[in-house]
C-alpha positions in Angstrom: 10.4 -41.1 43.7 7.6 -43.5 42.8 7.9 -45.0 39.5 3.8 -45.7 37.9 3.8 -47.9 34.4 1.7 -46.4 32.4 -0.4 -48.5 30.1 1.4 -47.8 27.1 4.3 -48.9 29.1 3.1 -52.0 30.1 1.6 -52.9 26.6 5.1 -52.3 25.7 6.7 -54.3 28.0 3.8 -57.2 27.2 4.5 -57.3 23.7 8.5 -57.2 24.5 8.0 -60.6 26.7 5.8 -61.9 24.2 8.4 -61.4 21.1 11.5 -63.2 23.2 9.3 -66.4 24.4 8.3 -66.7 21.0 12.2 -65.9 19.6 13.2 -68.7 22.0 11.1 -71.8 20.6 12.2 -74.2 17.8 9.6 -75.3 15.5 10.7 -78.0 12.5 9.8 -76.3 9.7 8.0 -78.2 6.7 9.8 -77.9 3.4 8.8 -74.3 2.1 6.8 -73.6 -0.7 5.1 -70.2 -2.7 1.8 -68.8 -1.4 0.0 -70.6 -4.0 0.4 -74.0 -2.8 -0.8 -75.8 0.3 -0.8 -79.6 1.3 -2.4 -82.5 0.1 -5.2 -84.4 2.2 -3.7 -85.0 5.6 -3.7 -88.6 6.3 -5.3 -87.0 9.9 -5.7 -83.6 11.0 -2.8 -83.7 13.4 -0.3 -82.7 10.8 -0.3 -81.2 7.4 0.6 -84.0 4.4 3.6 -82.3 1.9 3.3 -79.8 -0.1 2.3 -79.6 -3.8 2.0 -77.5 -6.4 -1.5 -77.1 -7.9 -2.6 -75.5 -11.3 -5.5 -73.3 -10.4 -7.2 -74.6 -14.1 -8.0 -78.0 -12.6 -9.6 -76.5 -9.2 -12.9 -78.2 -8.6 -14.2 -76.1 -6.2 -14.0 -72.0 -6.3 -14.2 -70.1 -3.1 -14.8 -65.8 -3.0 -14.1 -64.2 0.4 -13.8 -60.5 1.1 -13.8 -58.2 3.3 -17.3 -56.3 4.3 -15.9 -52.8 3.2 -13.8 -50.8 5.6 -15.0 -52.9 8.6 -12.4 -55.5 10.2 -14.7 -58.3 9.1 -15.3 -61.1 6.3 -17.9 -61.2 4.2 -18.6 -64.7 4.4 -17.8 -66.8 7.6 -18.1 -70.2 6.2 -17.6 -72.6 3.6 -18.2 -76.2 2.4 -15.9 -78.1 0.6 -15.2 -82.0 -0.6 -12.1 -83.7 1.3 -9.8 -83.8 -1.6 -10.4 -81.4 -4.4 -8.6 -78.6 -5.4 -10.0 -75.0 -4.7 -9.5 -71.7 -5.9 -10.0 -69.2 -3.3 -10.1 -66.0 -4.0 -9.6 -62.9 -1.7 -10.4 -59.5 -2.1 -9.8 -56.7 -0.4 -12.8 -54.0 -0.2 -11.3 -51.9 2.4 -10.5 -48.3 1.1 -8.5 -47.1 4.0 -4.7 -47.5 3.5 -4.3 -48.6 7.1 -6.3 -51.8 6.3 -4.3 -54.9 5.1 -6.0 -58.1 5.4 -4.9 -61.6 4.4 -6.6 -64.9 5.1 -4.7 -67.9 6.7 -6.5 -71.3 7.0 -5.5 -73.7 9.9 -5.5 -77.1 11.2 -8.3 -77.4 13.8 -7.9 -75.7 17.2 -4.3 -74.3 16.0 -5.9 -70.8 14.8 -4.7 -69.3 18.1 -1.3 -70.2 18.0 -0.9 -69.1 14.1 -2.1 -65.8 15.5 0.1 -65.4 17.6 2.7 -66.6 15.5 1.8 -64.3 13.0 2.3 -61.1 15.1 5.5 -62.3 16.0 6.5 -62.9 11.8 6.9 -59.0 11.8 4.8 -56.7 8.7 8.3 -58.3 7.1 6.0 -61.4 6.4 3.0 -60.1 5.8 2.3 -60.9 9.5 2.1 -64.8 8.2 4.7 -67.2 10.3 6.9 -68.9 7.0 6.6 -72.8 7.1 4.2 -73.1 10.2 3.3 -76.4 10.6 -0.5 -76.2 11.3 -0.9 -73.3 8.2 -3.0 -75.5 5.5 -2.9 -71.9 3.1 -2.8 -68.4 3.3 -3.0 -65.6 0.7 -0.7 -62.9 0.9 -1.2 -59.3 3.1 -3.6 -58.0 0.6 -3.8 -53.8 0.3 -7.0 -52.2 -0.4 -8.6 -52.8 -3.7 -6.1 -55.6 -4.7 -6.8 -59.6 -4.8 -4.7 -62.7 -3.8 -6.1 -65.9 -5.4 -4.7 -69.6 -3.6 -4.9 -72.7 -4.8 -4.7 -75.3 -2.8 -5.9 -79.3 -1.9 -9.0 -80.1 0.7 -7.7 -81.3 3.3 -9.2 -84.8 5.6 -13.0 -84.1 6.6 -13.2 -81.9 9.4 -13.5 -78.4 10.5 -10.8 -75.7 9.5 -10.5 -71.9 10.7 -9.9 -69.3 8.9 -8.7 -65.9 10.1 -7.0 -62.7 8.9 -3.2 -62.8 11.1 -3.0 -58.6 11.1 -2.5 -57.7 14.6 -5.9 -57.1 16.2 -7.8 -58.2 13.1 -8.5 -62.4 14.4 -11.1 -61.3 16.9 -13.6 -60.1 14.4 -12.0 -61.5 10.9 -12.5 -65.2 11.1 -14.8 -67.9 9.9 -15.0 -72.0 9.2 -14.3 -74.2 6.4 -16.3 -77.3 6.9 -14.6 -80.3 4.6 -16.7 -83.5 4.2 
């Protein structure tokens, strides 16, 4: 008898490969912190500087993002911010569909992919967020529709930062661009 993978079965199988390589690598782990605090400045954009706790009442810069109603989409995709300051960013999610959980995860250049992935394999556990990545600058918490998640956190060195939404199937559509001078 002829055995035919079906593609459920292969997606299956895919996703089972893709949860034991990523089960099998070691990744030093930055001193952990709450959601509401990032790093300070990166001396480069190679690796994220300590972390810090920041008082949102001393934020220089205030950032609103959102999510364009039900769709899997932002409503902003980029920002401009001064290398440096401390910023407020403030999610909300307009979704009214039950099914649609959002969050927003900002990352060291060319490292959105690999916090992606790294996020589906964190599990719905974590909010789909890997804990202590390295190249995460901030992220706001797996946000339910019609709630909020506000961050506070410091501008990192002058370059250009992604930001995406790390809910399985969501990056593709859900991400934009911080531009720090």
């Amino acid at each position: 008898m002829k055995k035919i993978l079906t593609p459920v079965s292969i997606i299956v199988v895919s996703a089972s490969l893709l949860v034991a390589s990523a089960c099998t690598k070691k990744e030093a782990a930055p001193e952990s912190a709450p959601a509401t605090t990032a790093p300070a400045a990166p001396a480069s954009a190679a690796a994220p500087a300590s972390k810090e706790a920041l008082d949102a009442s001393k934020a220089t810069a205030s950032l609103e993002l959102a999510t364009d109603g039900d769709a899997i989409a932002y409503d902003k995709k980029e920002f401009t911010i001064k290398a440096g300051e401390i910023v407020k960013l403030t999610f909300k999610n307009n979704s009214t569909s039950s099914a649609m959980q959002h969050n927003v995860v900002i990352t060291l250049p060319g490292k959105e992919s690999e916090v992606d992935q790294a996020g589906i394999t964190s599990g719905a556990e974590n909010g789909w967020i890997p804990k202590d990545h390295p190249s995460i600058i901030a992220h706001t918490k797996l946000v339910d529709p019609g709630q909020t998640d506000t961050i506070v956190f410091r501008a990192p060195a002058a370059g250009k930062y992604a930001f995406l939404c790390t809910y399985p199937g969501h990056s593709a559509s859900m991400r934009g661009m911080i531009i720090v001078k």
